[in-house]
C-alpha positions as YAML, in Angstrom:
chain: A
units: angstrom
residues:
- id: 1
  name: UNK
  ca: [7.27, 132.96, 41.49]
- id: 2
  name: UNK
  ca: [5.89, 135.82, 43.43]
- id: 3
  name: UNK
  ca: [1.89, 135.37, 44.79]
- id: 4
  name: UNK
  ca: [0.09, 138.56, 43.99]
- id: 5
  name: UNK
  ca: [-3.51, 139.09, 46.29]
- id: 6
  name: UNK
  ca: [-4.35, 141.84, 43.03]
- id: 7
  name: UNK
  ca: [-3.16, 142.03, 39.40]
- id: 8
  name: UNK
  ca: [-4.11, 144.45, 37.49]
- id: 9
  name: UNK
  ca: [-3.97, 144.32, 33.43]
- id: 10
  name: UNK
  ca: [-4.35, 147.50, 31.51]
- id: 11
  name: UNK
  ca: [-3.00, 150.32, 29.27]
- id: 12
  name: UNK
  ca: [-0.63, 152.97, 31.31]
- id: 13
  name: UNK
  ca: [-0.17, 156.76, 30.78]
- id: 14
  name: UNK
  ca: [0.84, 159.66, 31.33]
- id: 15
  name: UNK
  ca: [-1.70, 162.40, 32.02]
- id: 16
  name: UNK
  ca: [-1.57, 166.12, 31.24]
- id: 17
  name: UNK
  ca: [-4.08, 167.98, 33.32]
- id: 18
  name: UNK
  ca: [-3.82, 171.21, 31.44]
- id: 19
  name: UNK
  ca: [-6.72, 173.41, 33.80]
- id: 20
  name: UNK
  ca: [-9.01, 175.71, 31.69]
- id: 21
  name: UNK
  ca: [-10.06, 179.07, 32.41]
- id: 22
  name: UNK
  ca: [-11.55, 180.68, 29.57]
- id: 23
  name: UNK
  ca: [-13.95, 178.05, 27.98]
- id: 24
  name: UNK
  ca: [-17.84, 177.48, 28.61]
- id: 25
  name: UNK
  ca: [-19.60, 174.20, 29.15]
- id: 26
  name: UNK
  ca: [-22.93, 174.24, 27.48]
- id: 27
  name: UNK
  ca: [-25.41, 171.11, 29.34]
- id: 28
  name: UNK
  ca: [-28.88, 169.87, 28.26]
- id: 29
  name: UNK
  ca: [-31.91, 171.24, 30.88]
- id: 30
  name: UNK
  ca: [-31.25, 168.12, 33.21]
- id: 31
  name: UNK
  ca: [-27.22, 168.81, 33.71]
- id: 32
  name: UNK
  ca: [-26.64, 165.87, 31.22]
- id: 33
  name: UNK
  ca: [-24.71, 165.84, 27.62]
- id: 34
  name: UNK
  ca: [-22.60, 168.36, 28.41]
- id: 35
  name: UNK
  ca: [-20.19, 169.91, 25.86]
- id: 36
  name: UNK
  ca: [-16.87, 172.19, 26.50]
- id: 37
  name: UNK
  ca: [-16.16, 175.28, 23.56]
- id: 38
  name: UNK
  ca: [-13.66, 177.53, 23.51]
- id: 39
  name: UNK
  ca: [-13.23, 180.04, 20.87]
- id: 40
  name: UNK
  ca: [-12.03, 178.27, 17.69]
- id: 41
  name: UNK
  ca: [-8.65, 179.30, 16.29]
- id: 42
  name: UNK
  ca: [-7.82, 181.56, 19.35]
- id: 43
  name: UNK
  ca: [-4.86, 181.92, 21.73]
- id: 44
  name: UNK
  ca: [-6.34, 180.47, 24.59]
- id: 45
  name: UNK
  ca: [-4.72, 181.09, 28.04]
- id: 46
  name: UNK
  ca: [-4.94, 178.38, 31.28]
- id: 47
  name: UNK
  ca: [-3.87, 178.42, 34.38]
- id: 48
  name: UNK
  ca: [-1.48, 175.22, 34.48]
- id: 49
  name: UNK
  ca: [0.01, 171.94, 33.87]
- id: 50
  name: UNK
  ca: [-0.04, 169.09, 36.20]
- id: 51
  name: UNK
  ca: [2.39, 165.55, 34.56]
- id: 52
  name: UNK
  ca: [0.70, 162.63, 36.04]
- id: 53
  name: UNK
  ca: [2.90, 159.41, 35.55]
- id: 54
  name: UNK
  ca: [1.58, 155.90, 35.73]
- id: 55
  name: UNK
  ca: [-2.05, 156.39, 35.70]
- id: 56
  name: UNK
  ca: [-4.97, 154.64, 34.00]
- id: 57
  name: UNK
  ca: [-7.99, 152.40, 34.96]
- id: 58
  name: UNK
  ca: [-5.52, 149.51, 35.82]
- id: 59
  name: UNK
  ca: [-2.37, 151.23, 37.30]
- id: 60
  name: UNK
  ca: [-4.76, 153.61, 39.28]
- id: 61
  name: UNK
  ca: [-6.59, 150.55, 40.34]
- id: 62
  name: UNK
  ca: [-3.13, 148.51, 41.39]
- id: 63
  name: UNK
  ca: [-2.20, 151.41, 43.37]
- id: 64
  name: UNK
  ca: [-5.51, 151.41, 45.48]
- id: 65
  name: UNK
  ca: [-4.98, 147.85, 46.15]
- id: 66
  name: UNK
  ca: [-1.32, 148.43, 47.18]
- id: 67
  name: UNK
  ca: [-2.54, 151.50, 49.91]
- id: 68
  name: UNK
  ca: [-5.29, 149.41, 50.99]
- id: 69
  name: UNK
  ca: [-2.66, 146.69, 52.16]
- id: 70
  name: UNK
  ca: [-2.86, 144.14, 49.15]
- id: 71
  name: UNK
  ca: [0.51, 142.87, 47.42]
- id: 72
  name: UNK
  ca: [-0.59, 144.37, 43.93]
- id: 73
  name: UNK
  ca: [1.12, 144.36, 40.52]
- id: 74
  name: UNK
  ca: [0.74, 145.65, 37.00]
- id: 75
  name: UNK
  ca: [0.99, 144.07, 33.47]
- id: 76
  name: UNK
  ca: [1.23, 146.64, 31.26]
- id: 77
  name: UNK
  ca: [3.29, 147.34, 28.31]
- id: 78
  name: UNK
  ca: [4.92, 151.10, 28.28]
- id: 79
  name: UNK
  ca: [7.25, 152.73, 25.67]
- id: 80
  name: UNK
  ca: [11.63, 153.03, 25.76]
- id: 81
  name: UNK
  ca: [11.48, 156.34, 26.90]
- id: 82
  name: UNK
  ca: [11.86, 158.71, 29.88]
- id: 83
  name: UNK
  ca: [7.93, 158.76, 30.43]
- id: 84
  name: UNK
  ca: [8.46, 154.75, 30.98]
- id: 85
  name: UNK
  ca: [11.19, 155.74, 33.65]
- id: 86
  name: UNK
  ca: [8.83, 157.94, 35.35]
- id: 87
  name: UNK
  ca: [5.75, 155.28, 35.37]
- id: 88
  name: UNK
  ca: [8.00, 152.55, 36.91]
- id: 89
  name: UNK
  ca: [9.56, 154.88, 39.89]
- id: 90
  name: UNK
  ca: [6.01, 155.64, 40.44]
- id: 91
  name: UNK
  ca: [4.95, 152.13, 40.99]
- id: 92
  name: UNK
  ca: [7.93, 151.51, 42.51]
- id: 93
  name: UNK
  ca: [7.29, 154.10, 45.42]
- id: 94
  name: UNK
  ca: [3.74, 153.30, 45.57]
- id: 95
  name: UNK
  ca: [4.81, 149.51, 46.61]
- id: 96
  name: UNK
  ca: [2.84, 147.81, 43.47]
- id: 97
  name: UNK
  ca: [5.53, 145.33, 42.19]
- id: 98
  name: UNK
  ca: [6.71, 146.26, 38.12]
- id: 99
  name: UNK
  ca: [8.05, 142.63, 37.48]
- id: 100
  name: UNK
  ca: [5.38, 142.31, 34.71]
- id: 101
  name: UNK
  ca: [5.91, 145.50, 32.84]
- id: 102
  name: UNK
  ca: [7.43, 145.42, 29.35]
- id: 103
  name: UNK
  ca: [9.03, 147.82, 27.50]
- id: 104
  name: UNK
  ca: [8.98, 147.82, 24.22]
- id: 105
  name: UNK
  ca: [12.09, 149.47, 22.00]
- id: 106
  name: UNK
  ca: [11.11, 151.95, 19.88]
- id: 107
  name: UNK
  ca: [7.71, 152.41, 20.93]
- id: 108
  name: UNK
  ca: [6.38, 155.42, 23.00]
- id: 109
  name: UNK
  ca: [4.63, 155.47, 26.40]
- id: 110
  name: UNK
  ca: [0.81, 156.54, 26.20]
- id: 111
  name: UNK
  ca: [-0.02, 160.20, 27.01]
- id: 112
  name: UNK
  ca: [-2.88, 161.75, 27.15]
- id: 113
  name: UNK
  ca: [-4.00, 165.41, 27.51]
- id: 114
  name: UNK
  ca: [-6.75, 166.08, 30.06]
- id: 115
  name: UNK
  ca: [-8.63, 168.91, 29.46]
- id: 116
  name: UNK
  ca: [-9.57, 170.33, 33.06]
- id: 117
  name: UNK
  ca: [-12.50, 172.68, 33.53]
- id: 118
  name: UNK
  ca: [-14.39, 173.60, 36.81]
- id: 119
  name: UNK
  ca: [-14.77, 170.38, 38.40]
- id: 120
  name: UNK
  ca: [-15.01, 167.55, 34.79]
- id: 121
  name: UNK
  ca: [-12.42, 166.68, 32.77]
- id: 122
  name: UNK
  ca: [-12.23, 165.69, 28.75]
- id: 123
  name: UNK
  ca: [-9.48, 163.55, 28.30]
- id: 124
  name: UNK
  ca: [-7.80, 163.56, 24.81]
- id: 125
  name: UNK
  ca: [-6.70, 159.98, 24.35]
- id: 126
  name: UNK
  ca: [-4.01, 158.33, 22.16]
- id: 127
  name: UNK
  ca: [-3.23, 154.73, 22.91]
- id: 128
  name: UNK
  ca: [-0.05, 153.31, 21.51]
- id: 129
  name: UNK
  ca: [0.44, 149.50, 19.52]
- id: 130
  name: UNK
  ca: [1.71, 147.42, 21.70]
- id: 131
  name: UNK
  ca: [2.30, 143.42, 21.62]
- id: 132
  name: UNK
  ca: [-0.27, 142.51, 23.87]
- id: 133
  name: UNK
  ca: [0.49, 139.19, 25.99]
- id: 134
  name: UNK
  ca: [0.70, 137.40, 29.33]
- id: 135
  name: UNK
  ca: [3.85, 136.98, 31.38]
- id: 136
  name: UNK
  ca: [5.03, 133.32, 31.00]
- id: 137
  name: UNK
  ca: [6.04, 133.07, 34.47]
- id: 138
  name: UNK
  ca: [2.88, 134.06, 35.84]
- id: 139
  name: UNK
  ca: [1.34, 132.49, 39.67]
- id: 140
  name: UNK
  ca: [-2.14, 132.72, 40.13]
- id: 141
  name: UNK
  ca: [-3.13, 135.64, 41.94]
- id: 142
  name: UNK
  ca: [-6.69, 135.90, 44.33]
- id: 143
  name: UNK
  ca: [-7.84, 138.67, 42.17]
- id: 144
  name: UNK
  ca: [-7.21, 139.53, 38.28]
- id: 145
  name: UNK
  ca: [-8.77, 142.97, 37.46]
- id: 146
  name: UNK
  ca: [-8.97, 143.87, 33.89]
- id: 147
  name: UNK
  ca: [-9.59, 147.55, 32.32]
- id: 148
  name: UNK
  ca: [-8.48, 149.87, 29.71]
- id: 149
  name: UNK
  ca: [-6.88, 148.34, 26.70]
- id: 150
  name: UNK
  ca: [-5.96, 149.75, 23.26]
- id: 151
  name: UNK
  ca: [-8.04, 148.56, 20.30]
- id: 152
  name: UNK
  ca: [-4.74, 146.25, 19.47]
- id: 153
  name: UNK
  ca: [-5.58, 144.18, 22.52]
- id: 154
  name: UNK
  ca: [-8.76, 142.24, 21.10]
- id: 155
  name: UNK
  ca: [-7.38, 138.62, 20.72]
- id: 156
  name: UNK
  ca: [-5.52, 139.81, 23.64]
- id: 157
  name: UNK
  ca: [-9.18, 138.75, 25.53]
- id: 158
  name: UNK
  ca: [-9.04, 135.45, 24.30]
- id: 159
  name: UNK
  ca: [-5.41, 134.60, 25.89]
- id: 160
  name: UNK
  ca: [-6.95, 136.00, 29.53]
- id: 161
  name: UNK
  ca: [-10.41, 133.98, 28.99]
- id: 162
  name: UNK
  ca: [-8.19, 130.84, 28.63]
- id: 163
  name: UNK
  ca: [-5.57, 131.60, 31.63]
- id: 164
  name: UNK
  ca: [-8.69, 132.02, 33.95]
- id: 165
  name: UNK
  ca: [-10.32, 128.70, 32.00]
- id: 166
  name: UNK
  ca: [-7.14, 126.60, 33.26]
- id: 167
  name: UNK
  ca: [-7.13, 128.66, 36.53]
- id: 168
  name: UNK
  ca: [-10.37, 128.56, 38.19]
- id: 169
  name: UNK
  ca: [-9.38, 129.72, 41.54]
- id: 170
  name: UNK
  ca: [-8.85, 133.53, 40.25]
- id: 171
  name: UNK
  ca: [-11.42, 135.64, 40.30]
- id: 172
  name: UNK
  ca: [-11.56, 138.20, 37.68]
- id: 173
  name: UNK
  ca: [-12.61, 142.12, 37.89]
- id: 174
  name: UNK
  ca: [-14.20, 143.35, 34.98]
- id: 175
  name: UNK
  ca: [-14.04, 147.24, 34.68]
- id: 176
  name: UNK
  ca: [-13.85, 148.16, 30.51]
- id: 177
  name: UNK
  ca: [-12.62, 150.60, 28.80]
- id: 178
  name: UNK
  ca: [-13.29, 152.49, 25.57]
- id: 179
  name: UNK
  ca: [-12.36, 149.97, 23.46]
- id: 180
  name: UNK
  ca: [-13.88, 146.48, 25.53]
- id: 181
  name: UNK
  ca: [-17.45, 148.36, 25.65]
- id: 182
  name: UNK
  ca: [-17.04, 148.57, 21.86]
- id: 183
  name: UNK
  ca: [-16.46, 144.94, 21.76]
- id: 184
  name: UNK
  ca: [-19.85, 144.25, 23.06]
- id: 185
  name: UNK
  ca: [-21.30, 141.73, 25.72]
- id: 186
  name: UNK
  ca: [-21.42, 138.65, 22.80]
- id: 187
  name: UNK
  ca: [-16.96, 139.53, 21.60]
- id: 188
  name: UNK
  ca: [-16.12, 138.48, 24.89]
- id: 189
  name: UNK
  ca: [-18.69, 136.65, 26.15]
- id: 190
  name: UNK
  ca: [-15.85, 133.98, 27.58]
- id: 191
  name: UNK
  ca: [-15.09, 136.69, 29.87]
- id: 192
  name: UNK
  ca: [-18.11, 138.02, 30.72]
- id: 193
  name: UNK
  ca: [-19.18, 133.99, 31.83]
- id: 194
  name: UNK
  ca: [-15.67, 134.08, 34.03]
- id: 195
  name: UNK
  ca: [-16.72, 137.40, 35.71]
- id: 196
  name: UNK
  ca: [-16.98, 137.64, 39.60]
- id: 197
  name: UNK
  ca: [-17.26, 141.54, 39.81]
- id: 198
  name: UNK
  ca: [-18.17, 143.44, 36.92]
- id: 199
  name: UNK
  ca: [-18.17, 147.38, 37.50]
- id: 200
  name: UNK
  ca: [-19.12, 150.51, 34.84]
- id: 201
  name: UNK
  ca: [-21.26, 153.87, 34.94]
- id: 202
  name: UNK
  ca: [-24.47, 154.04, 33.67]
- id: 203
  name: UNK
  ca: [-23.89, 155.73, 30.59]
- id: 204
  name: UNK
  ca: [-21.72, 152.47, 29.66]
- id: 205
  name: UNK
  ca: [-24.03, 150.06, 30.87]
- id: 206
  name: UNK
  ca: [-26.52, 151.30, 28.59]
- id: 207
  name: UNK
  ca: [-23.96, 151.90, 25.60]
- id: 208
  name: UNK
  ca: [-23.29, 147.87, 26.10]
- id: 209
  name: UNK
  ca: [-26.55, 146.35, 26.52]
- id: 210
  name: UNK
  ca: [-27.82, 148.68, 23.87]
- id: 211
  name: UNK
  ca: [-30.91, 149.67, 26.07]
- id: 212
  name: UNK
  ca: [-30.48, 153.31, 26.10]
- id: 213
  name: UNK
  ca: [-34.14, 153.97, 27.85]
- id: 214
  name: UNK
  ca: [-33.53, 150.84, 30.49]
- id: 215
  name: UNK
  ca: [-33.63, 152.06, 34.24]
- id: 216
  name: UNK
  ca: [-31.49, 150.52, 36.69]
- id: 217
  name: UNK
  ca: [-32.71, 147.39, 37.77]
- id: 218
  name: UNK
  ca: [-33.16, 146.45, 33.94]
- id: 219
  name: UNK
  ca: [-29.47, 147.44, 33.02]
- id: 220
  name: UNK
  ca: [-28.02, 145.32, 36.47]
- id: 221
  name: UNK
  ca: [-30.63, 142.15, 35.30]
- id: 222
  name: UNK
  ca: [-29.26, 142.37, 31.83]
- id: 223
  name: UNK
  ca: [-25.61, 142.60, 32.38]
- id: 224
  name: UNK
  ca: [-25.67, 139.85, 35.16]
- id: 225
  name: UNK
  ca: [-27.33, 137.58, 32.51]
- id: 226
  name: UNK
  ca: [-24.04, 136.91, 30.50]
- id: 227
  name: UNK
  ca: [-22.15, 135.94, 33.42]
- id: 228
  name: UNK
  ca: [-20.93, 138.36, 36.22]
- id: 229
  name: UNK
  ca: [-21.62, 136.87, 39.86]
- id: 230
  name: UNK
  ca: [-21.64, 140.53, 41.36]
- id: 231
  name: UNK
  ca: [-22.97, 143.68, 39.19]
- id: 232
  name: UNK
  ca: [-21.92, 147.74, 40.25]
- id: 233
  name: UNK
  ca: [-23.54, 150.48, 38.24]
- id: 234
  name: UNK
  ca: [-22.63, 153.82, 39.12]
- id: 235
  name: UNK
  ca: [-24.27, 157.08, 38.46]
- id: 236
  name: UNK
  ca: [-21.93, 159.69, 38.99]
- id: 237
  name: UNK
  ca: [-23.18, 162.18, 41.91]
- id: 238
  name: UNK
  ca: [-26.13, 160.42, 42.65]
- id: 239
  name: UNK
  ca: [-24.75, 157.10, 44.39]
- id: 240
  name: UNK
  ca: [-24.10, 153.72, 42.65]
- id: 241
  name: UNK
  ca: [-26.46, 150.29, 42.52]
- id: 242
  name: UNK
  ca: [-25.51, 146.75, 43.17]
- id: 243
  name: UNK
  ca: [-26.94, 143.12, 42.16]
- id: 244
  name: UNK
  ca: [-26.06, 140.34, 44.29]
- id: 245
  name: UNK
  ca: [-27.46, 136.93, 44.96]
- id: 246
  name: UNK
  ca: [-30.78, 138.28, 42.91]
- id: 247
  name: UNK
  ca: [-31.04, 141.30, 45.80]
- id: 248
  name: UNK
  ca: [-30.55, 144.99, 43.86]
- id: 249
  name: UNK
  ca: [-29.20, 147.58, 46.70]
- id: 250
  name: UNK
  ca: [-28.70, 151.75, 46.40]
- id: 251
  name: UNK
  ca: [-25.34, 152.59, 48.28]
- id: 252
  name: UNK
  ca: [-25.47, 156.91, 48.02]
- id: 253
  name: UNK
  ca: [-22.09, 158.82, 47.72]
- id: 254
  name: UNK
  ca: [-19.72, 159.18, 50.72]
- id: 255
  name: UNK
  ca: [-20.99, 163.33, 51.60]
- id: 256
  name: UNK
  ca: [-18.27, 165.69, 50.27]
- id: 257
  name: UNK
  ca: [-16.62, 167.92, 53.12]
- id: 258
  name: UNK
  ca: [-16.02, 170.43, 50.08]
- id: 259
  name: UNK
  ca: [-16.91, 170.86, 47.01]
- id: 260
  name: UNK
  ca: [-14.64, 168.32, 44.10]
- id: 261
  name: UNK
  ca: [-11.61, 169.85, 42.67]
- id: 262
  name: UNK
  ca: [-11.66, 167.28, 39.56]
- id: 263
  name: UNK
  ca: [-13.13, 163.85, 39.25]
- id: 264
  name: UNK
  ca: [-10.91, 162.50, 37.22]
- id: 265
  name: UNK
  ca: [-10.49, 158.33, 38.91]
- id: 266
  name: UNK
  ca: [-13.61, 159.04, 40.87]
- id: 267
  name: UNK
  ca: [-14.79, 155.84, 39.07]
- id: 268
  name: UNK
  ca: [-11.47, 153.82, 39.18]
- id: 269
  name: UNK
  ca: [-11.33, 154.07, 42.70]
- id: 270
  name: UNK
  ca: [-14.82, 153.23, 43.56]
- id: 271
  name: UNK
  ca: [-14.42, 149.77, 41.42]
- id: 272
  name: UNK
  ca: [-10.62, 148.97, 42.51]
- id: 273
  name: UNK
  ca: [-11.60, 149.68, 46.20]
- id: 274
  name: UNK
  ca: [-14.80, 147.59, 46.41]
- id: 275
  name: UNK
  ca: [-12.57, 144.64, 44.88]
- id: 276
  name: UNK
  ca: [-9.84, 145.35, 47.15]
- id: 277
  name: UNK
  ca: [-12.41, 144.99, 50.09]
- id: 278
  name: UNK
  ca: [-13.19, 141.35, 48.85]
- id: 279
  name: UNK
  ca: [-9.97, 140.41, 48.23]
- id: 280
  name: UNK
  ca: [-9.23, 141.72, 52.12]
- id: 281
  name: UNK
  ca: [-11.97, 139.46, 53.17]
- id: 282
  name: UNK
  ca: [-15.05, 141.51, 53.32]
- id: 283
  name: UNK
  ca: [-18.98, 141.06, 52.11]
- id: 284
  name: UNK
  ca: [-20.09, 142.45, 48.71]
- id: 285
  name: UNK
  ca: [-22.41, 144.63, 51.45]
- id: 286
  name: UNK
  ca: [-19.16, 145.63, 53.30]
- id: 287
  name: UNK
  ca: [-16.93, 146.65, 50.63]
- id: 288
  name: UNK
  ca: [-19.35, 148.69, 48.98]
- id: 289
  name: UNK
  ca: [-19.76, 150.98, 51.61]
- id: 290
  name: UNK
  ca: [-15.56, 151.38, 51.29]
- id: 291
  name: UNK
  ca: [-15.84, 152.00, 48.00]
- id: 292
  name: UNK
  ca: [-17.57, 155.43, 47.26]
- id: 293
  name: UNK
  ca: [-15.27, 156.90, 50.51]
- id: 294
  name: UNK
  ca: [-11.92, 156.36, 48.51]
- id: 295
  name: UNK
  ca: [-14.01, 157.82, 45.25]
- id: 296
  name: UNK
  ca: [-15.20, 161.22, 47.60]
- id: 297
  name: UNK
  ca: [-11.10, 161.43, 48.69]
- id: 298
  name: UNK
  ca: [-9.78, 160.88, 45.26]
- id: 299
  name: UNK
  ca: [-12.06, 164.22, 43.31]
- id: 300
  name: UNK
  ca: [-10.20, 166.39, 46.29]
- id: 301
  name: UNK
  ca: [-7.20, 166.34, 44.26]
- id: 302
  name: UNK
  ca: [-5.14, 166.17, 41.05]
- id: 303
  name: UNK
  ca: [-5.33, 163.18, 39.40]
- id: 304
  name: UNK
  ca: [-6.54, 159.64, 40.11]
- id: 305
  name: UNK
  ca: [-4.04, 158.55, 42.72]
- id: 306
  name: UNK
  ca: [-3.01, 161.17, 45.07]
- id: 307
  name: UNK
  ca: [-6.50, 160.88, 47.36]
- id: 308
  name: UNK
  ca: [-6.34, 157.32, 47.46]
- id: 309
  name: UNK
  ca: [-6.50, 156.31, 51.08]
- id: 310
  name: UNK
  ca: [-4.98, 153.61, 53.17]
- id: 311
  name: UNK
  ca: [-7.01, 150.88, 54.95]
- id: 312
  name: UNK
  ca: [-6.73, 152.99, 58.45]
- id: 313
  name: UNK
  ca: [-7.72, 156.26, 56.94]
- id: 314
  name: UNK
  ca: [-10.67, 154.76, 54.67]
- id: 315
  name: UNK
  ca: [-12.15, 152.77, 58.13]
- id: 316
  name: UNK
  ca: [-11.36, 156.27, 59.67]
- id: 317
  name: UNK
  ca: [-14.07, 157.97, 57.33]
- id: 318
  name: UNK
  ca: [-16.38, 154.70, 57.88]
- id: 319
  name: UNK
  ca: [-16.30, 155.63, 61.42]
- id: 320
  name: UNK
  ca: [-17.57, 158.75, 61.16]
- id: 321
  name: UNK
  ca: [-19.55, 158.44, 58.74]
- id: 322
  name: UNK
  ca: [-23.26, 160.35, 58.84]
- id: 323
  name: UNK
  ca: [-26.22, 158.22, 59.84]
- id: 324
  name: UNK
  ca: [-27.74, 158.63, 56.36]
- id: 325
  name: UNK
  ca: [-24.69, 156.94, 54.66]
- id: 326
  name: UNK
  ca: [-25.78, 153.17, 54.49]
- id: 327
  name: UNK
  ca: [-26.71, 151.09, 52.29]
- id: 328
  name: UNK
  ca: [-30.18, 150.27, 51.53]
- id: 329
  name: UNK
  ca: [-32.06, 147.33, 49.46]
- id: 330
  name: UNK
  ca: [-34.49, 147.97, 46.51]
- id: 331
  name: UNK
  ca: [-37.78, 146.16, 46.67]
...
């Protein structure tokens, strides 16, 4: 059996950037809860399509690891059809290994349409039922990192909180998805306790402690309580916040040479490239300053993959990086 440094588990898709021209977005006084319109039963034009195979929290995340210089692989389960063709030549040429990737007959590979206007993105999602299960052959790899899943995956939890029970020298990534926020902190609790990085915005940190007022330091404090060693909040534009042996730090955004063209992975990337960093050998207070300069690379292009940088171009950026970008501690 193969050893793996990175394994990523997740749901895989195909994305459908479909860029808007004539629609509005509509934000509260702050810049927050922003909604897109367009007119309603109209014949609306756009400018283009862009096909995106093999994306999603964990592909996009096994692909960063793979750049960055990791052996990386995916378990994922993808439809019989030509989209599932297209997914695994991605991989393929990306060098993240596809020997765990199932495809089931008669099923369809997810796709999703992303909605594309100025520089945000709605995504319309649709994920596909799948069997949901582990490989049998299966080595322990350094690093598991766990994301998106479809809502068929719950008990799907349980089978990973018992392979990292009998395997306690993997580490596990946390980043959730839709449907493990929904789950709550107490569904999957096992996990949680098993948790050496655990990484989500701020809207979803406040979504799963249910502390929709909290500041920062409250959300980190209450999300480290169930079990994750090492605790990343982000906050879109503004930087991202980390809890580590009881010390809370601000790490601010890697400056933008230009303005974003899209942020869709923005977040992916920031999560799979601060793991990456640790599984390369690197501090918690190291790899988070790699992480938000693969996130500012990543929003200068289509898609969630195409910016994502190797090690020598990411130290690159480190190296000439502004005297303001470094990370600082909260008292």
């Amino acid at each position: 059996m193969k050893e793996y440094d990175f394994v990523a588990i997740g749901d895989t898709v195909i994305d459908a950037f479909i860029r808007l021209k004539d629609a509005e977005a509509h934000c509260d006084i702050d810049g927050k809860n922003c909604k897109l319109t367009m007119d309603f039963g109209a014949k609306i034009p756009y400018e283009a399509v862009y096909e995106l195979p093999a994306v999603g929290n964990s592909a996009n995340a096994s692909v960063a690891a793979a750049r960055l210089g990791l052996t990386s692989a995916l378990i994922t389960n993808l439809g019989n059809d030509m989209y599932a063709e297209k997914c695994i030549t991605h991989l393929k040429d990306d060098n993240v290994d596809t020997e765990f990737v199932v495809r089931h007959e008669g099923k369809k590979t997810n796709y999703h349409y992303v909605l594309w206007f100025q520089d945000e993105r709605t995504i319309l999602i649709k994920h596909e039922s799948y069997h949901y299960s582990l490989p049998t052959q299966f080595a322990p790899p350094k690093w598991l990192y766990l994301s998106s899943l479809g809502k068929d995956a719950e008990n799907f939890h349980d089978t990973i909180a018992e392979y990292l029970h009998k395997h306690h020298q993997v580490k596990l990534a946390f980043q959730p998805g839709t449907f493990q926020l929904k789950l709550g902190l107490e569904r999957l609790k096992a996990l949680y306790a098993r948790t050496e990085v655990f990484v989500c915005n701020v809207e979803e940190a406040r979504a799963l402690t249910g502390k929709q007022q909290a500041k920062l330091p409250e959300l980190l404090e209450t999300i480290q309580k169930h079990g994750p060693a090492i605790v990343l909040i982000t906050d879109g534009k503004e930087g991202a916040y980390l809890l580590f042996e009881k010390k809370m730090y601000f790490m601010p955004p890697y400056p933008d040479e230009k303005p974003p063209l899209e942020r869709t992975g923005a977040g992916d990337s920031f999560a799979s490239t601060f793991v990456s960093a640790l599984a390369l050998g690197l501090s918690p207070l190291e790899a988070i300053r790699w992480a938000p300069v693969n996130s500012a690379s990543v929003v200068q292009y289509v898609g969630a993959q195409k910016g994502l940088l190797t090690r020598e171009e990411l130290e690159q950026f480190l190296k000439s990086a502004p005297e303001e970008y470094k990370l600082r501690e909260l008292v």
